[in-house]
C-alpha atoms as one frame of an Amber mdcrd trajectory, in Angstrom:
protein
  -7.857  -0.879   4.648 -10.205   2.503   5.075 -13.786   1.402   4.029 -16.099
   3.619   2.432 -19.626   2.309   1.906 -20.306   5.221  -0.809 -18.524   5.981
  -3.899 -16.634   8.579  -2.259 -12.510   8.573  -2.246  -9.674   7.124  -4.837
  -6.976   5.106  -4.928  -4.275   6.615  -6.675  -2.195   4.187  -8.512   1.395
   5.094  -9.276   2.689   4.419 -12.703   5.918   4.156 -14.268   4.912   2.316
 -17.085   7.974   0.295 -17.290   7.503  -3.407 -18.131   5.954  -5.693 -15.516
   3.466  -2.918 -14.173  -0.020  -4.414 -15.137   0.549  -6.657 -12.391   0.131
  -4.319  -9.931  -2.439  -2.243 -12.051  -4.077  -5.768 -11.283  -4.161  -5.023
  -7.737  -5.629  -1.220  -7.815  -8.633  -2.088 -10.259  -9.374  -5.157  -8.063
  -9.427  -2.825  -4.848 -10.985   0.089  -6.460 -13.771  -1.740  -7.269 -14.613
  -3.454  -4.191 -14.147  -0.505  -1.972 -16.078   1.743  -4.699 -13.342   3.927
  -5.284 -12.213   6.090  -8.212  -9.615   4.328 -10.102  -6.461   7.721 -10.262
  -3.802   6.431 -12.600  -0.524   8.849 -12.449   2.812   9.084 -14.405   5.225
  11.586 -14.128   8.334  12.346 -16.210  11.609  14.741 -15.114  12.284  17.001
 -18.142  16.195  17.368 -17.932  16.411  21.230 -19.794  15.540  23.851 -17.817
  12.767  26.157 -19.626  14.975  29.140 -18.776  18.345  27.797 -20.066  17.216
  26.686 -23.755  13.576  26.814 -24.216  13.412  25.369 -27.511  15.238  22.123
 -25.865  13.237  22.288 -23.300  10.049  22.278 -25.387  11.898  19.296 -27.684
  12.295  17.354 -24.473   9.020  17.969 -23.078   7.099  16.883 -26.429   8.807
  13.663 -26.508   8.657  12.387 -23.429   5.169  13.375 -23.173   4.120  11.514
 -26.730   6.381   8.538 -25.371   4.427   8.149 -22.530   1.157   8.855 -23.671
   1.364   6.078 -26.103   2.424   3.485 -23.031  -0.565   4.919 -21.285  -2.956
   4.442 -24.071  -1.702   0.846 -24.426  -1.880   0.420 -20.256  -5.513   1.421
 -20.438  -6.773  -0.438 -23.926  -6.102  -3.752 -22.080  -8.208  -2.996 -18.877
 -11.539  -4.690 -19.041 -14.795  -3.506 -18.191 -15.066  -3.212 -14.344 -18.107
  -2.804 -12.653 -18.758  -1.847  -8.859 -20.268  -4.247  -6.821 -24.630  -4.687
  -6.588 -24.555  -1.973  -9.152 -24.070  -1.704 -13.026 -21.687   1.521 -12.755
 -18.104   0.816 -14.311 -15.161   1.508 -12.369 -14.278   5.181 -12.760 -11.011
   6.082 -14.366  -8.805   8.831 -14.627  -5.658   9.157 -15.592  -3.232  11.740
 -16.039   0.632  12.344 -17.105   2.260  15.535 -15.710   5.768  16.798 -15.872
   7.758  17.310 -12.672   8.436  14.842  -9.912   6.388  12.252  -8.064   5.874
  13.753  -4.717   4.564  17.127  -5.664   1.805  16.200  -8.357   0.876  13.540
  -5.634   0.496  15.231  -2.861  -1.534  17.716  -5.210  -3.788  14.928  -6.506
  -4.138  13.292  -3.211  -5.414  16.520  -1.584  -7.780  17.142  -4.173  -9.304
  13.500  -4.879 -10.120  12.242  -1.327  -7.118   9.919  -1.441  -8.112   6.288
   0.644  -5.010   4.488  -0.834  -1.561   5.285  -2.781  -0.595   1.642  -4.365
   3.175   1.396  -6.247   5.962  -0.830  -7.327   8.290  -1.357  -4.636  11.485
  -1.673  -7.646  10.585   1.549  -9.653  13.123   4.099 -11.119  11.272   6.735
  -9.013  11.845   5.472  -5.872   8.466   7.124  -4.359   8.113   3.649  -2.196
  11.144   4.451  -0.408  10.305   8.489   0.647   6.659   7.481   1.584   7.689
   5.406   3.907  10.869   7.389   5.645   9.591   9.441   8.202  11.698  12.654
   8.015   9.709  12.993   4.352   7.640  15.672   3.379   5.314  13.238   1.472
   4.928  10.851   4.697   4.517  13.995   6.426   2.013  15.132   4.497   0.217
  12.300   3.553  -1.960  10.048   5.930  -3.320   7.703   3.664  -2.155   3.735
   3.665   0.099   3.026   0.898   0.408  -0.463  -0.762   3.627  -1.591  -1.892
   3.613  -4.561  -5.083   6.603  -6.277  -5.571   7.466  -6.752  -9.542   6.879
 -11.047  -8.858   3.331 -10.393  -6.911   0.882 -11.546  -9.698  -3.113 -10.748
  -8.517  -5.041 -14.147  -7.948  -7.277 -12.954  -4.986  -6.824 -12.069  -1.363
  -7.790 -15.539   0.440  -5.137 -15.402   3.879  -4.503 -12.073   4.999  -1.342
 -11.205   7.749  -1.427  -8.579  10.317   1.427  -7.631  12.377   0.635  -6.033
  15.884   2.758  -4.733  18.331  -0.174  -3.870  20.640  -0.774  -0.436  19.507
  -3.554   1.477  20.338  -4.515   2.228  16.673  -5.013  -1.825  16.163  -8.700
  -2.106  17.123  -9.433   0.392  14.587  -7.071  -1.030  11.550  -8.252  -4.632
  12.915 -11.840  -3.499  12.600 -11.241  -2.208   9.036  -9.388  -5.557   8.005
 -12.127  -7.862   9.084 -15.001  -5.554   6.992 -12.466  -6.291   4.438 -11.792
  -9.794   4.740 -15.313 -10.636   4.932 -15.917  -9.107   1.536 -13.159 -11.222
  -0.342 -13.759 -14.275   1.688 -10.258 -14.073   3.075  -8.553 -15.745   6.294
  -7.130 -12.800   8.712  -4.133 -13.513  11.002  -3.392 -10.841  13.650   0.346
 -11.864  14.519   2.259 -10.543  17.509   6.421 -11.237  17.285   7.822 -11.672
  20.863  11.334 -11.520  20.415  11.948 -12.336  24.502  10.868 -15.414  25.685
  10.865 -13.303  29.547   8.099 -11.424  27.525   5.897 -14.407  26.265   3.741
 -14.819  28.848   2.450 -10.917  29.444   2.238 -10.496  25.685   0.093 -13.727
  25.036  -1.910 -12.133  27.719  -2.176  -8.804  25.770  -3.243 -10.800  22.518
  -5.636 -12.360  24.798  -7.248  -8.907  25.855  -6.738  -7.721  21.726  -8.601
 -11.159  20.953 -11.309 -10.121  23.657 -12.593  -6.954  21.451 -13.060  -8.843
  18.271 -14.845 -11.711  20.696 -18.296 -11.405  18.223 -16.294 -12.654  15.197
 -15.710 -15.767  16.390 -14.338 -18.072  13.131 -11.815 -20.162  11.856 -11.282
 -17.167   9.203  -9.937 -14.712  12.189  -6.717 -15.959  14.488  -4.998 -14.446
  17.090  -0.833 -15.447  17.175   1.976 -15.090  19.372   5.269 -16.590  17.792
   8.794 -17.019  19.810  11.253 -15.560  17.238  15.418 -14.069  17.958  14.349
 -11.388  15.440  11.169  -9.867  14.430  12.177  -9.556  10.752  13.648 -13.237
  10.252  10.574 -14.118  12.522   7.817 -12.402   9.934  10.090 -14.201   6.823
   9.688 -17.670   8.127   5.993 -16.979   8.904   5.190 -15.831   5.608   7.021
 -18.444   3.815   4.933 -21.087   5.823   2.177 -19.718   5.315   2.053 -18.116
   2.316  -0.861 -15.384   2.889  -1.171 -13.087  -0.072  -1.331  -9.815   1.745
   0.936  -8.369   4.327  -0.334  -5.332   6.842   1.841  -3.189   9.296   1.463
  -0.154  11.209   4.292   2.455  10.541   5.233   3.939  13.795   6.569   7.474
  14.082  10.510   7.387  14.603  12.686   8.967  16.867  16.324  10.545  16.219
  18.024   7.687  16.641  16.391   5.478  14.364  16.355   7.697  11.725  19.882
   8.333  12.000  20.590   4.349  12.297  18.241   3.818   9.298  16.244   1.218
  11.707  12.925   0.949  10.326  12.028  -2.712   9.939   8.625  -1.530   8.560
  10.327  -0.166   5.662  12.968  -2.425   5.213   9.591  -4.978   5.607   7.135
  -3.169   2.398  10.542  -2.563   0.117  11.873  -6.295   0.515   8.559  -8.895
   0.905   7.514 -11.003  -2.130   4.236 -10.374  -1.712   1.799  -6.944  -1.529
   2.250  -4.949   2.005  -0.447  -2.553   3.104   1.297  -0.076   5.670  -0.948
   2.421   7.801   0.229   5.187   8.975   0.305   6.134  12.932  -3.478   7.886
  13.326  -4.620   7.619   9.257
C-alpha cells in the first residue's frame, strides 16, 4: 500500500456502525498508525423526507437519525485505545464526522480534501459503497484513485504475517510490488507475488515472465519474498484453493480498467474477488 514517510495523508474508514464493525475499525487504526496517517472515521445516513415536501418531518427525521448515530459513534470511539505513531509519542489522529446524504458524495468530498492514501469498508454493509468503488462505469471509481480495502464481517485483526499478491504481469507491478515489500518489512510479514496461468501452452513463457518480475526485486533476496506460478482451469477457483492452503491474512490485486463487454457481462473477477474472500483484500487501482 502507498507509503508515506511523513505524517501526511488519511485513511478514511467507512462506517456503518452496524454490529460487527470494530473489527474492521481494528484494521484502519492498525494501518493508520504504521503508515502515520490520519485516522478519518465517516457515517452517513439517507433522510427519507424531502426538506421541501414537509419540513417539519424532515427536520423530525433528520434529528433522530442524527442523535441515533451520534450515540453509536460516541460508543465506537470510547472503546479505541490510546494509539501512538511509531518512534514518536504523538497519538494517532482522529476525526470523525456524521453527515446526511449518501456515501459517495461526502466521500469523494472528504477524500479530495484530506489527502486520501486509503478508503477501508465492510464488504456486507447496507450501503453497498464496496460494490460501486469497485465497478468501473462508477463515478466514485472514476473519481477516486486511491486503494480501497475491503474487510469481510468474519476477518478479525491479529497482524499481517503472510501477505498474497496477485500479478498478471502488469506494468504497474514493480511499483505496487515495491510498495508491498516497504510494507511487509515493517510488520514482519511473508510476501507472495502469485501469477495464475490458466493454460498449461502458457506455463512456460509466463514462468519466464515471473522470472524477469523476480529479476527487479533480485536485492531482496529472503525466504519472506516468493515468486509463484500455479497451473489452475480457473483463476478464481485457482486463488480459493491457494488461499485456503495457505492461509495469508491479506489479499492484494490490481483492478484493471474494463472494456464494454465486460461491463456488460458483469466479468470482473477482481470484484467478484474483494466482495466474496474471507479475509481483507487491498485492490489498487490501474495508475493510483
Amino acid at each position: 500500500m502507498p507509503i508515506s514517510s511523513a505524517t501526511e495523508g488519511s485513511l478514511i474508514f467507512v462506517a456503518d456502525l452496524s454490529p460487527g464493525g470494530e473489527s474492521a475499525l481494528d484494521y484502519a487504526i492498525a494501518i493508520a498508525v504504521e503508515q502515520h496517517w490520519r485516522l478519518e472515521i465517516l457515517h452517513c445516513f439517507y433522510v427519507s423526507v424531502a426538506p421541501g415536501a414537509n419540513q417539519y418531518l424532515y427536520d423530525q427525521e433528520k434529528a433522530s437519525k442524527k442523535y441515533e448515530a451520534e450515540g453509536k459513534m460516541r460508543a465506537m470511539l470510547e472503546h479505541i485505545k490510546t494509539h501512538n505513531y511509531p518512534h514518536s509519542e504523538r497519538p494517532l489522529e482522529i476525526h470523525s464526522q456524521i453527515l446526511e446524504g449518501n456515501y459517495e458524495d461526502n466521500l469523494l468530498k472528504i477524500a479530495e480534501a484530506t489527502h486520501t492514501k486509503l478508503i477501508l469498508m465492510r464488504t456486507q454493509s447496507k450501503h453497498k459503497l464496496a460494490d460501486s468503488f469497485l465497478s468501473g462505469s462508477s463515478d466514485i471509481y472514476k473519481r477516486i484513485k486511491c486503494p480501497i480495502l475491503t474487510v469481510p464481517p468474519e476477518a478479525h485483526f491479529k497482524g499481517f504475517h503472510h501477505i498474497v499478491y496477485t500479478t498478471d504481469f502488469d506494468n504497474a507491478d514493480h511499483k505496487i510490488i515495491q510498495e508491498l515489500i516497504n510494507f511487509s518489512r515493517k510488520v514482519d510479514a511473508k510476501l507472495d507475488c502469485l501469477h495464475i496461468t490458466t493454460s498449461g501452452k502458457n506455463l512456460i513463457a509466463e514462468n519466464q515472465k515471473m522470472t524477469l518480475l523476480q529479476e527487479k526485486f533480485s536485492n531482496f533476496t529472503d525466504e519472506k519474498l516468493r515468486f509463484k506460478v500455479i497451473l489452475e482451469k480457473k483463476m478464481v477457483n485457482g486463488l480459493e484453493n491457494y488461499l485456503d492452503k495457505n492461509e495469508p491474512n491479506l489479499l492484494v490485486m490490481l483492478n484493471h480498467e474494463q472494456g464494454f463487454i465486460d461491463r456488460l457481462l458483469s466479468r470482473n473477477p477482481v470484484k467478484y474477488i474483494a466482495l466474496n474472500a474471507r479475509i481483507p483484500t487491498l485492490v489498487y487501482r490501474k495508475n493510483s
